[in-house]
C-alpha positions in Angstrom: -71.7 7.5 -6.5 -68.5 5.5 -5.5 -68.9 3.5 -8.5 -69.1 7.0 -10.8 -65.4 7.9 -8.8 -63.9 4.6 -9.7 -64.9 5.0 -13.6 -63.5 8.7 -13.4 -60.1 7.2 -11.7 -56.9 7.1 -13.5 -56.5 3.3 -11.7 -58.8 0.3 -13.9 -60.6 -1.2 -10.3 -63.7 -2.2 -12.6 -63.8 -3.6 -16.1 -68.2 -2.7 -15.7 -70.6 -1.5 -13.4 -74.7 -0.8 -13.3 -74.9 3.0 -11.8 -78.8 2.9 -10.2 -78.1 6.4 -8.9 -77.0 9.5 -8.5 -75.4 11.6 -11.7 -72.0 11.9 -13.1 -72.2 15.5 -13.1 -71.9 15.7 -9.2 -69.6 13.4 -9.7 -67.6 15.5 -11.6 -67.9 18.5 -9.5 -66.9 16.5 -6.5 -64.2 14.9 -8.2 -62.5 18.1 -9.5 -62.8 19.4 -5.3 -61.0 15.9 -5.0 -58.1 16.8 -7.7 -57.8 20.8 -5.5 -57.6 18.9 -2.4 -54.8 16.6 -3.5 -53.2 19.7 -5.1 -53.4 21.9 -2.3 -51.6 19.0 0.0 -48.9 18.3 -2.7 -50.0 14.9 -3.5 -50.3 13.7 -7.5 -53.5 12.8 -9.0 -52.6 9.3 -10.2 -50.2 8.4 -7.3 -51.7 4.7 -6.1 -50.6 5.8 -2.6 -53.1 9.2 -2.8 -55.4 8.4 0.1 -53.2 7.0 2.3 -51.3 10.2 1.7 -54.0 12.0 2.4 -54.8 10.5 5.5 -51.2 11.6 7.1 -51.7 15.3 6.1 -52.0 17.2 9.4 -55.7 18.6 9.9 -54.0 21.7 10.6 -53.1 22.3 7.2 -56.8 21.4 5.9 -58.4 23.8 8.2 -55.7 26.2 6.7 -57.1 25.8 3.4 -60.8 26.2 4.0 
């Protein structure tokens, strides 16, 4: 599945890869609860910098938007 959220990412990583399993339409589903998440916290889509971002939101304001 972590190969299916690299092709889906705004950022090349990969120019191929051999998916064995799971489905892109999970993927998708997941990915768009990725793209809320990052909304919710105020943190762009494409920004190269989105996880490490995501990693200094306080888990105060997560549990606030469950």
């Amino acid at each position: 599945m972590s190969l299916v959220y690299h092709m889906c990412s705004s950022i090349p990583r990969f120019q191929r890869v051999v998916l064995q399993s799971g489905t892109a339409s999970s993927a998708n589903l997941e990915r768009g609860a990725v793209i809320r998440l990052l909304e919710f916290c105020g943190i762009e889509e494409t920004d190269p910098e989105r996880l490490e971002k995501l990693r200094t939101v306080p888990v105060e304001k997560l549990v606030a938007g469950v």
